[in-house]
VONU-808178 format. One record per residue (C-alpha): x, y negated, z. Coordinates in Angstrom, 1 decimal, padded with zeros to 4 digits. Example, Ala and Ser with C-alpha at 12.3 -4.5 7.8 and 13.67 -1.06 7.14 Angstrom:
! residues 2
R      u      v      w
R  012.3  004.5  007.8
R  013.7  001.1  007.1
! end
This chain:
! residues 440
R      u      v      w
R  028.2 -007.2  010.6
R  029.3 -004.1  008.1
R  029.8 -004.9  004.7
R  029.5 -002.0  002.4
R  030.4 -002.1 -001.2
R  028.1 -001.5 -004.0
R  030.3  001.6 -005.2
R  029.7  003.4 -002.2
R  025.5  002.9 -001.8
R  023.5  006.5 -002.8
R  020.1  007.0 -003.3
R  018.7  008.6  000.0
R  021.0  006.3  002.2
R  018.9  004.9  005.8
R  020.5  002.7  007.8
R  019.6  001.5  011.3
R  018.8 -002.2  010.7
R  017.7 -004.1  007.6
R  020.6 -004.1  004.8
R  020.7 -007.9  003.1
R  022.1 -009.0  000.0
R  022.9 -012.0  000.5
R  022.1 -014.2  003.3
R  018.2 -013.6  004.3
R  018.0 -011.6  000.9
R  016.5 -008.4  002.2
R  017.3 -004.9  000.4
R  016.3 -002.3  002.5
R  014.2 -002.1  006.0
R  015.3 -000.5  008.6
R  014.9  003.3  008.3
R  013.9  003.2  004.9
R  015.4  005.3  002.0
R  017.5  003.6 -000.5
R  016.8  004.0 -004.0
R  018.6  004.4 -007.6
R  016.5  001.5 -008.5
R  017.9 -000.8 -005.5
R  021.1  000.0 -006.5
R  020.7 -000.5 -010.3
R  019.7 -003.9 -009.4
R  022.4 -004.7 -007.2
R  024.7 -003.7 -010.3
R  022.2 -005.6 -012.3
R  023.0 -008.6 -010.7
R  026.9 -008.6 -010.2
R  026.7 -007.7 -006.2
R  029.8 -006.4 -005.2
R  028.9 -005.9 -001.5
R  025.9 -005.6  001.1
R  025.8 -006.4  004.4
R  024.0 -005.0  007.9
R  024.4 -005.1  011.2
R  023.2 -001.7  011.7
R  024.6  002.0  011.1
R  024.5  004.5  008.3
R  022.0  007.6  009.8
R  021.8  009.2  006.6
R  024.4  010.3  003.6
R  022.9  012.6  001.8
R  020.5  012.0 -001.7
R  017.5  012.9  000.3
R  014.6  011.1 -001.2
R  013.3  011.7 -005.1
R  013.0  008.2 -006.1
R  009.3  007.8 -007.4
R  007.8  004.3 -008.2
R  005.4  002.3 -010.1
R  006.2  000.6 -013.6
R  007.1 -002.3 -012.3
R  003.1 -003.2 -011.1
R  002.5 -006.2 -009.1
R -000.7 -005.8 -007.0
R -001.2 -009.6 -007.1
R -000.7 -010.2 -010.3
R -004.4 -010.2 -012.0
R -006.5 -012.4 -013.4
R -004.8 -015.0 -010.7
R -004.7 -015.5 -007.4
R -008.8 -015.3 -007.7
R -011.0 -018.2 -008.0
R -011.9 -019.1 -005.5
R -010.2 -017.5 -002.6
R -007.5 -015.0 -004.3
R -006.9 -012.0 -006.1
R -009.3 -009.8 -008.5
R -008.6 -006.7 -007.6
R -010.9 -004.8 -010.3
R -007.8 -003.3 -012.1
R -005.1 -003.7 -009.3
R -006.0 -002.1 -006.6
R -003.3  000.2 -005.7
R -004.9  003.9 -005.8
R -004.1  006.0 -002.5
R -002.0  008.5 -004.6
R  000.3  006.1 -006.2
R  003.7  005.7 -004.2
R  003.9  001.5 -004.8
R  007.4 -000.4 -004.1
R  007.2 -000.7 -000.5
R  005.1  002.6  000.8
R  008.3  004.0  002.2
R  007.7  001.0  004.7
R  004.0  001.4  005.4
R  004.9  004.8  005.9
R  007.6  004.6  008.3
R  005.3  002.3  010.5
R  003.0  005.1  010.1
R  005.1  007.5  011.1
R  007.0  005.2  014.3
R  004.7  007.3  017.4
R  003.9  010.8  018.2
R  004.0  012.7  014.9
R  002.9  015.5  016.6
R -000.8  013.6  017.1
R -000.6  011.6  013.6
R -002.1  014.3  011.1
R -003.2  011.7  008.0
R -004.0  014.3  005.4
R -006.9  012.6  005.4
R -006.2  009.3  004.8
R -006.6  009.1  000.8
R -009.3  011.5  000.7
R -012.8  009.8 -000.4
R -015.0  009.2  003.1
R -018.1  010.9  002.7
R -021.0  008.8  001.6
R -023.3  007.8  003.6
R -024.7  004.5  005.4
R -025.2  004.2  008.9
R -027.1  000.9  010.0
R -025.0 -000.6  013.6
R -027.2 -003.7  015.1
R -025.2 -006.6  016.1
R -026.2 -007.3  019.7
R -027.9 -010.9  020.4
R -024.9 -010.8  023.4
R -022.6 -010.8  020.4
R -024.6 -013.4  018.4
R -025.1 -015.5  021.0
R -021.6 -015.2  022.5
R -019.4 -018.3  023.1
R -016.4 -016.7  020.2
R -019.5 -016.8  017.6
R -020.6 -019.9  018.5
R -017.3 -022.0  018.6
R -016.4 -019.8  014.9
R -019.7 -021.0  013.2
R -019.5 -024.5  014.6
R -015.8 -024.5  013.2
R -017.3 -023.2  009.3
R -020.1 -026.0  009.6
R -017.6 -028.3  010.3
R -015.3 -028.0  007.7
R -018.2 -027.6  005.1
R -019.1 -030.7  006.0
R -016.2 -032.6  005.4
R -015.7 -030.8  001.9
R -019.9 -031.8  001.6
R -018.6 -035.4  002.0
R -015.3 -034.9  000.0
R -017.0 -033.6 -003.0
R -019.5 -036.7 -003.2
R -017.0 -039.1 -003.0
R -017.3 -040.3  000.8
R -014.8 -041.6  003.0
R -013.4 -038.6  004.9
R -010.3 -039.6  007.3
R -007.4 -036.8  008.0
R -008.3 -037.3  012.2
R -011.6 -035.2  011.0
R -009.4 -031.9  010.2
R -006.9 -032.6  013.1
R -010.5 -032.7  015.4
R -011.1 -029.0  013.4
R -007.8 -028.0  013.7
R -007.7 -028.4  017.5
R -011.2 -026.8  018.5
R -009.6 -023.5  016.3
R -006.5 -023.6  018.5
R -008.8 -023.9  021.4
R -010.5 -021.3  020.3
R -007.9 -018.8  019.4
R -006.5 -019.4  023.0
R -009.8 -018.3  024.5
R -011.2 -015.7  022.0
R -008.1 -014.4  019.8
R -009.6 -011.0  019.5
R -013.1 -012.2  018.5
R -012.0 -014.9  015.8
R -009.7 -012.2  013.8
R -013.2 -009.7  014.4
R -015.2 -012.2  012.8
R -013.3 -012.3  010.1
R -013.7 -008.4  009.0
R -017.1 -008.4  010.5
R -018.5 -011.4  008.0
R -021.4 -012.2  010.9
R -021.1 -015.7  009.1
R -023.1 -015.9  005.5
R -023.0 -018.8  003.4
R -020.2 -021.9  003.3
R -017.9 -019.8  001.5
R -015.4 -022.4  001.2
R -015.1 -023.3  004.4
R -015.4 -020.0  005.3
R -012.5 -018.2  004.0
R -010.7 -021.4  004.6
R -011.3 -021.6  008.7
R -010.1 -017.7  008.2
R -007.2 -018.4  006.5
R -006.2 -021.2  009.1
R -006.8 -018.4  011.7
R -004.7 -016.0  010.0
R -002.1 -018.9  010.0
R -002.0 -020.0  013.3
R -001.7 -016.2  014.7
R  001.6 -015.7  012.1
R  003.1 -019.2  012.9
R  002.6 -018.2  017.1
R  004.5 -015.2  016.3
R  006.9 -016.6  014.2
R  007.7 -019.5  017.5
R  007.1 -022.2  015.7
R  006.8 -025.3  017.4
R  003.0 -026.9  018.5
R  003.1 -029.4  016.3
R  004.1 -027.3  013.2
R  001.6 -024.7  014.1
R -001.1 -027.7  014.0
R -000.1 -028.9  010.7
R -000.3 -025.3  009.5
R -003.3 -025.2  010.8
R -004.6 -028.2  008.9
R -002.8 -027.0  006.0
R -004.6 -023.8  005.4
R -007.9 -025.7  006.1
R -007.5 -028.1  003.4
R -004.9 -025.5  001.0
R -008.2 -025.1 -001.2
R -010.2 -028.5 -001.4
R -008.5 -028.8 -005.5
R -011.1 -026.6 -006.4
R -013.9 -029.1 -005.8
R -012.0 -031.0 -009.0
R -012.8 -027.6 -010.5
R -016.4 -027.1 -012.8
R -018.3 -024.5 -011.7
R -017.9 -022.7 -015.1
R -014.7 -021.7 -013.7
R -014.6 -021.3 -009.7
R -018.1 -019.2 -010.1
R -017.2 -017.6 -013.2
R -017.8 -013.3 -012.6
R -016.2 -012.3 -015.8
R -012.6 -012.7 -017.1
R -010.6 -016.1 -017.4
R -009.5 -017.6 -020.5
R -005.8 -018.6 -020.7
R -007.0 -022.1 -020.4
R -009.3 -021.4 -017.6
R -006.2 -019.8 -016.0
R -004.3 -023.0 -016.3
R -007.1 -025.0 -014.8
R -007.4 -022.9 -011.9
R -003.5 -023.2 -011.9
R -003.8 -027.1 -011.6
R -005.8 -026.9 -008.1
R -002.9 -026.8 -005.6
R -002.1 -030.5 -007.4
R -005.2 -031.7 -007.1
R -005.4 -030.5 -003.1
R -002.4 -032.8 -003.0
R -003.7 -035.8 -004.6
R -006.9 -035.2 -002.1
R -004.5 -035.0  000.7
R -002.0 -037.7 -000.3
R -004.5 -040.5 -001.4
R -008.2 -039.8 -000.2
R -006.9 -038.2  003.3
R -003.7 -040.1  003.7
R -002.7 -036.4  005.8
R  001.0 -035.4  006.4
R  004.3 -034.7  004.3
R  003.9 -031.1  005.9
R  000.4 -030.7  005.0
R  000.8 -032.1  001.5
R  003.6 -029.0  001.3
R  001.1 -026.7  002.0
R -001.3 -028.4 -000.9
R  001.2 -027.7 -003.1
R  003.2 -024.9 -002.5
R  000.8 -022.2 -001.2
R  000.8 -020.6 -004.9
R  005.0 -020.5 -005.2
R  006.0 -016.6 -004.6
R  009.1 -015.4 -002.3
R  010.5 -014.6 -006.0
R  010.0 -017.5 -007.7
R  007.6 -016.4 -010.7
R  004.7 -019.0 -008.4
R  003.3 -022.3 -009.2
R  003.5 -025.4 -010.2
R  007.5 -025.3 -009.3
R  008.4 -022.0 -009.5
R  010.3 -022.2 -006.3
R  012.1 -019.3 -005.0
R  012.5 -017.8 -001.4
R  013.4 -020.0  001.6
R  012.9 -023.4 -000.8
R  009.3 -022.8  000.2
R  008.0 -024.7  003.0
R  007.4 -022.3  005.8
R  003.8 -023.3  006.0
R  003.3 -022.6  002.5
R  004.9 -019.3  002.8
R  002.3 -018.4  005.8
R -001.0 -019.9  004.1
R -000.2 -017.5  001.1
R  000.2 -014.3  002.9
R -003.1 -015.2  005.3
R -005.3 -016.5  002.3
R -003.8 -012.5  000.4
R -005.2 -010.9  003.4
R -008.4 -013.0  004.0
R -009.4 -012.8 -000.2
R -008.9 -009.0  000.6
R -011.0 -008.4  002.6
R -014.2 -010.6  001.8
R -016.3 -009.4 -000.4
R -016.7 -011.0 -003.8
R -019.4 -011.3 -006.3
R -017.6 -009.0 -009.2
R -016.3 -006.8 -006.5
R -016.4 -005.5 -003.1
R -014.3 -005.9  000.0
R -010.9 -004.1  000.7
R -010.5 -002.6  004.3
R -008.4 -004.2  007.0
R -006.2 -001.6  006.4
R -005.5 -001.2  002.7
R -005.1 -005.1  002.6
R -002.0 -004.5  004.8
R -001.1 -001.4  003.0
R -001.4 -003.8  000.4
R  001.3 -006.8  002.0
R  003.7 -004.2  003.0
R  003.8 -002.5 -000.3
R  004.5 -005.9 -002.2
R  008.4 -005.8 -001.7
R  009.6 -008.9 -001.7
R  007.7 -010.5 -004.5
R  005.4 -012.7 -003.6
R  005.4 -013.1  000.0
R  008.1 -013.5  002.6
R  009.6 -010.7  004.4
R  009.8 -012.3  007.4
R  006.2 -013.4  007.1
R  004.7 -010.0  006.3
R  006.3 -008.7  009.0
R  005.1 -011.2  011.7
R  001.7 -011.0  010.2
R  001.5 -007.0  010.3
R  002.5 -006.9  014.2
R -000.3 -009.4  015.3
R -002.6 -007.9  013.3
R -001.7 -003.9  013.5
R -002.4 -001.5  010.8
R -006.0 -001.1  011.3
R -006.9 -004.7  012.0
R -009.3 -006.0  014.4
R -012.9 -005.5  013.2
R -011.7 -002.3  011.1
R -014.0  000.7  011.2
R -012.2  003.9  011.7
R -012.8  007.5  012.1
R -011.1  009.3  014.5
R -009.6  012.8  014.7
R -013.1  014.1  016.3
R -014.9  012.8  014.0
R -016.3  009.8  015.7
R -016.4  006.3  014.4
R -015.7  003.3  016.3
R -014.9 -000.3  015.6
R -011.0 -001.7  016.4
R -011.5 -004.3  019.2
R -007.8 -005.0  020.0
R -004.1 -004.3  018.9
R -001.1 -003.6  020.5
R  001.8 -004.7  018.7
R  004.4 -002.1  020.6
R  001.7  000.8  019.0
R  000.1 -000.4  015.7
R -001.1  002.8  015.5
R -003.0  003.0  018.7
R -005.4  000.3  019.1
R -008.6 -000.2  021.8
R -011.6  000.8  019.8
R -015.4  000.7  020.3
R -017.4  003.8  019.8
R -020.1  003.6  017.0
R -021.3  006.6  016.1
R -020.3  009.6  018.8
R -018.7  013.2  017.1
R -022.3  014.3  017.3
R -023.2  011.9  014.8
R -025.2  010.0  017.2
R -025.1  006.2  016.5
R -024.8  004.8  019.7
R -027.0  001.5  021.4
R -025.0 -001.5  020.6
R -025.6 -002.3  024.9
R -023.8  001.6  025.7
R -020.7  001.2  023.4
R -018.0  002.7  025.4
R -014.6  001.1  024.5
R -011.6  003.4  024.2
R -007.8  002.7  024.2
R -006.0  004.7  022.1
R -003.0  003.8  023.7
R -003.9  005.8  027.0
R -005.8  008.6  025.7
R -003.5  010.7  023.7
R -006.0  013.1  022.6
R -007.8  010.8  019.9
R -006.4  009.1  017.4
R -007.2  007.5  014.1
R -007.4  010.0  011.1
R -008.6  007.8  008.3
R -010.1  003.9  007.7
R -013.6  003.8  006.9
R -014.5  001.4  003.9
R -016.7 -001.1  005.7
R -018.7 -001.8  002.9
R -020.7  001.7  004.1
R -022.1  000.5  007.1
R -024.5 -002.0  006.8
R -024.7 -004.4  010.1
R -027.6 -006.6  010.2
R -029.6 -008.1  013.2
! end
C-alpha cells in the first residue's frame, strides 16, 4: 500500500488503482483525473495522507477541472412518491460535465477507441415513432409468465395488507423464492422486462418485484451469501409497503410537495418497519432494509442520517436498484429515463448517496446500455440489447429492429448480433425508448 501525502497530490494526477482516504473512503477511481476540488477537500478535512495500492501514471496538471455547483441529481422533490426521484428539474443535461463523468467516461473509453466514435451521443435522436410488435412467442413465453405471476402475487399480498388482513412473512419468502428461481432460469428476460414495461397495472408491486430483481443480481455479484441474498430479496419486495399508511393526496399527487407532505412521505420507511416488525413478524435483516433504504453513503439520508458502511448492506443495494428502476419507469408527471442515462446517472453521483462498491457491482451486471435498451448503431440500424458482457460493457448481443434501410423488421426474423464478435458495428448513441411504441 503507498501512502502519499496531501502536499504532494496535483490536479491532473491518475493513478493505477482506486486512491482511498481513509479505510473504504474512496477518492479517486482508477484512471481517473484528480481534481483541485478533491484536494481542497482533503485539506478541508485535516487529511494529511492518502493511500493506494496502485501507481502514479500521470504527473502533470493535465485535466481543466470543470464541475457542477455542487448539484445532486437525487436531490428533488424526494426520493419520488411512490417509487423515487422527480427528475423534472434534475435531470442531468448531456452537456453538463457532473461529479463523476470522468468515470462514465473512462468505462466508455476502456475498448477499441479506434471503433468508439460517440459524437453522437448527446445529440437529440431524430423524431420519429416506429411501432415494433411484441411477438405472442414473447408474451406467451415461460420468463413473462413466471414475471407477471410474480407482480400478481405481491399485489396481492399488499391487496390484503392494505385492508387489514392477516398476511404471514412465509407469503414473501414463497415470492422471494419463485424470483430466485426465476432469475436462475431467465436472468436476461427478467432485467428485459423491466425496460420493456410488457407488464401494465400493479404499480406497486411492480416496481417493487423490479427492485428485488435488481437486488438479487447486485447482491450475486457482490458474493453474498444465499441466505442474505434471500432476505435482500424480501427486503426490496416489502422496502415500500409504508406507503399504503400514506393518503392518496400524497403518493398520487402530480404537482409539487409541500414541506409537510415531504415529511410524510419521509415517515414511510418507519411505517414499512412497523408492517414488517408487528403485522409480518419478518426478519431483523429485513426490518433493516424497512428502515434504512432512504440513508445515503454520505449521511444527509433518513430517518437516521447514517453514514457509509453503518448502512446495512441490504439497505445500501435496495437504494441503488429502486434509483435505477424509478429511472427508468415512466411516471405520470414525467417520462422514463433510458437504461443508459440512469447509469450515467449512478456513476455520476460520486459518492453521495449510494455506495461505491454497490454502483460498481450494479454497473458490471447490468452494462452501460442495459438489457432491454434500444440503441442505434454506427450504421444506422436500431436493435434492442438482449445480453451483456461484463468483460465489454460496451459490446453487448443485440436484436435488430429496424435494418440501416430503415426497414422494421418481423418480430419472427430478428437476427441477433453480438457486438462482441463483430467488430465492425457498434453502438453510436441510446435511443430514448419512450419513441418506439411497442404494443401487441
Amino acid at each position: 500500500m503507498n501512502v502519499i501525502s496531501t502536499n504532494d497530490l496535483r490536479p491532473g494526477q491518475i493513478f493505477t488503482m482506486p486512491v482511498y482516504t481513509q479505510g473504504t473512503n474512496l477518492l479517486v477511481p482508477a484512471n481517473v483525473p484528480l481534481r483541485q476540488k478533491d484536494i481542497n477537500l482533503l485539506v478541508s478535512w485535516g487529511i494529511d495522507v492518502v493511500k493506494t495500492e496502485g501507481e502514479l501514471i500521470v504527473e502533470e496538471e493535465t485535466v481543466i477541472d470543470t464541475e457542477l455547483e455542487n448539484e445532486d441529481i437525487f436531490d428533488t422533490d424526494e426520493f419520488d412518491v411512490l417509487k423515487g426521484l422527480r427528475f423534472d428539474n434534475n435531470t442531468i443535461d448531456e452537456e453538463e460535465e457532473p461529479e463523476g463523468e470522468d468515470e462514465f467516461n473512462r468505462i466508455l473509453e476502456e475498448e477499441e477507441p479506434e471503433l468508439q466514435d460517440f459524437s453522437g451521443i448527446a445529440e437529440e435522436p431524430k423524431k420519429q415513432t416506429i411501432k415494433f410488435s411484441i411477438s405472442d412467442v414473447r408474451i406467451n413465453s415461460g420468463p413473462y409468465r413466471a414475471y407477471k405471476n410474480l407482480i400478481e402475487k405481491l399485489n396481492s399480498v399488499f391487496t390484503g395488507l392494505k385492508s387489514g388482513l392477516d398476511i404471514e412473512m412465509r407469503m414473501i419468502d414463497n415470492i422471494s423464492v419463485l424470483l430466485l428461481q426465476g432469475l436462475r432460469d431467465y436472468p436476461d428476460s427478467f432485467v428485459g422486462f423491466i425496460l420493456g414495461g410488457e407488464v401494465s397495472g400493479h404499480e406497486l408491486a411492480k416496481s417493487s418485484v423490479n427492485t428485488a430483481i435488481l437486488s438479487a443480481l447486485t447482491a450475486h455479484e457482490l458474493k453474498l451469501p444465499n441466505h442474505k441474498v434471500h432476505n435482500i430479496v424480501s427486503g426490496a419486495l416489502l422496502h415500500d409497503i409504508g406507503m399504503l399508511r400514506l393518503s392518496k393526496g400524497i403518493t398520487e399527487k402530480k404537482g409539487g410537495l409541500s414541506e409537510a407532505e415531504l415529511e410524510q412521505i419521509k415517515s414511510h420507511p418507519l411505517h414499512t418497519s412497523k408492517i414488517v416488525t408487528k403485522e409480518l413478524f419478518g426478519p431483523h435483516e429485513v426490518n433493516l432494509i424497512a428502515l434504512q433504504h432512504h440513508e445515503r453513503w454520505d449521511g444527509q439520508g433518513y430517518p437516521d442520517m447514517l453514514v457509509g458502511q453503518t448502512i446495512d448492506i441490504g439497505a445500501r443495494i435496495v437504494s441503488a436498484a429502486d434509483a435505477f428502476e424509478a429511472m427508468v419507469s415512466k411516471k405520470s408527471y414525467r417520462p422514463s429515463l433510458s437504461g443508459y442515462q440512469a447509469v450515467k446517472n449512478l456513476l455520476a453521483d460520486n459518492a453521495r448517496r449510494f455506495d461505491p462498491a454497490v454502483i460498481s457491482a450494479f454497473t458490471k451486471i447490468m452494462g452501460i446500455y442495459p438489457i432491454g435498451s434500444i440503441v442505434r448503431l454506427n450504421d444506422e440500424s436500431i436493435a434492442r440489447v438482449t445480453r451483456v458482457h461484463i468483460s465489454a460493457p460496451m459490446r453487448p448481443v443485440v436484436q435488430l429492429l429496424m435494418d440501416k434501410y430503415k426497414k422494421v423488421i418481423n418480430p419472427g426474423e430478428t437476427p441477433t448480433i453480438d457486438l462482441l464478435a463483430d467488430k465492425t458495428l457498434f453502438i453510436r448513441q441510446a435511443i430514448d425508448p419512450t419513441e418506439f411504441n411497442e404494443s401487441n
